[in-house]
C-alpha angles and dihedrals in degrees: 000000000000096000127083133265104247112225086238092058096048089050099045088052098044109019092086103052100024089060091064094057105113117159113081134208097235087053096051086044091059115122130078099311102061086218095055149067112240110243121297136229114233121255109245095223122252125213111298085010136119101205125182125094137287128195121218121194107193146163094206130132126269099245090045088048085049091048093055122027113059085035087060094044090054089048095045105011091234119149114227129225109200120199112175113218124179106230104255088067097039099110094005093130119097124230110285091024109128113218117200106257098014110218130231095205139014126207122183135080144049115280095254090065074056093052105114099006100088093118082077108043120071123225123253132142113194108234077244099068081100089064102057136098125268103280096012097082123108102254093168114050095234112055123058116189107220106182134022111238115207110199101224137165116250109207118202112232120263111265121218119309095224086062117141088200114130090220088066088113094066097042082065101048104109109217115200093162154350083290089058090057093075101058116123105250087056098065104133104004102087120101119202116171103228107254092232094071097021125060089195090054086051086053090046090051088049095057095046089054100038089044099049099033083090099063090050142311095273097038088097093039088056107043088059093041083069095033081060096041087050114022131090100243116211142185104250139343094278097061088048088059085044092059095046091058103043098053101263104114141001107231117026112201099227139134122274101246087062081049093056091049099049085053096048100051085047086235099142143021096239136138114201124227139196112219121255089232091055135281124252131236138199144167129260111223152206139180140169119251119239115257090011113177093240110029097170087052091057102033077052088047083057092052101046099043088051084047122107088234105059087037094047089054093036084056093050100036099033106025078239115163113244119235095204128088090221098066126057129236111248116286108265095028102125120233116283131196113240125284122280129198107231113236087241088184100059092026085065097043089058091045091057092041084056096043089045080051097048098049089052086054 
């Protein structure tokens, strides 16, 4: 678990399916709203097929949302409404509150940004939660993991060797974990999404505590507390990518369905790494939403996404991790523990006390 994920491994998994994938999110968030689909016509229902419309407000990533949706519309006929939505606002209306448009299900997240907001969530338990794997089921009624989300380190590629940059010390640090981070030619080039507006940066933040409790009861403290002093902190995953890519750092802290992405579309020189210390997993969920406007077509949205089907096709077009025992994770991923819901309470209390340690520094 501790070695890297080689770029070759992650494109002969992925290249095949994720090629197919042709509907984009920007293109089913066309309309007035940039972030949302204009208004559409119901589906008159075909033979064996619901019909009728959904709408799905997310904060998943485009070549998930390609591998899903128009694939869900063909099996039901339902016509999708998509509304993006970064996770921290996700779920951030109160109950009553009226969204425009409301939303029928939401997708996105992992279940503790769901912990004490199950007024607003409605139960349901797809007749397939039997079929999934230990620690990916629905115990709750209201909240179904659809995908299982691995925290890994994205590293940017060596540059030449012949380069005059001043920042050649950091392109030759080898990073193998959260330790190697602090080396000193890493200072400031390390990206971690705060944990407040980014689930993955929650996981990373977990990992970092669960792995390091064992040395002390300050070794994670501290290890953030210098992550904070010298990284570059960002809003969510996908900025820490960005600024991978664009120069601004070395090793981005992100999940590993944004790494394989970045490889397939042959965006970024980066090789992906699980962290010596283990690395931490957590469950991609969805949920349908209380009083939703169209509550068959998402009882039938549950269905579909925990179906072999959809995670057989997730595994093939996203590099998604199944959480099915039926379906197999991608060839080449490595072997990964099960999944774990971050403590986000006390996960964020330690963020701030690092952040509150890093500025006295």
């Amino acid at each position: 678990m501790s070695a890297p994920l080689t770029r070759g491994a992650f494109l002969r998994a992925c290249a095949a399916g994720a090629a197919g994938a042709a509907v984009s999110l920007s293109a089913c968030a066309g309309g007035g709203d940039e972030n949302v689909q204009s208004e559409p016509v119901a589906t008159n229902p075909s033979e064996g097929k619901l019909g009728g419309k959904l709408v799905v407000r997310t904060s998943c990533p485009e070549l998930l949302v390609n591998a899903v949706i128009p694939a869900f519309t063909e099996k039901t006929g339902v016509t999708v409404r998509l509304v993006e939505a970064p996770v921290s606002d996700l779920l951030s209306w109160d109950e009553g509150e009226s969204l425009d448009p409301d939303p029928d299900v939401v997708w996105g997240a992992d279940p503790s940004w769901y912990e004490g907001l199950e007024e607003l969530l409605e139960e349901y338990i797809s007749g397939e939660n039997g079929a999934m794997r230990a620690g990916c089921r629905n115990v709750g009624g209201c909240v179904t993991p659809v995908t299982r989300e691995v925290a890994v380190l994205a590293v940017r590629a060596e540059e030449a060797a012949s380069s005059d940059s001043a920042d050649d010390a950091a392109e030759d640090q080898v990073v193998t974990g959260y330790a190697s981070l602090l080396d000193e030619g890493l200072a400031g080039h390390v990206a971690l999404a705060d944990p407040q507006t980014s689930a993955c940066g929650a996981a990373h933040v977990a990992a970092i505590d669960r792995a390091l409790s064992q040395q002390g009861d300050g070794a994670a403290l501290e290890l953030l507390r210098e992550l904070r002093a010298q990284g570059v902190p960002v809003a969510d995953a996908g900025d820490a990518l960005a600024a991978l890519a664009e120069g601004e750092c070395r090793v981005a802290l992100v999940s590993e369905q944004l790494v394989s992405q970045a490889m397939l579309a042959d965006a970024l020189a980066v090789e992906p790494v699980c962290p010596e210390e283990g690395a931490y997993v957590t469950c991609g969920c969805t949920a349908i939403v209380r009083g939703c406007a169209h509550l068959a077509q998402a009882q039938a949205w549950i269905d579909y996404v925990t179906g072999q089907e959809c995670q057989q096709e997730m595994a093939r077009e996203a590099c998604a991790r199944p959480v099915r025992e039926d379906v197999q994770d991608p060839e080449g991923f490595p072997e990964v523990g099960e999944p774990s819901v971050p403590e986000r309470e006390v996960l964020l209390a330690q963020w701030a006390a690092a952040g509150e340690a890093a500025d006295e520094k």
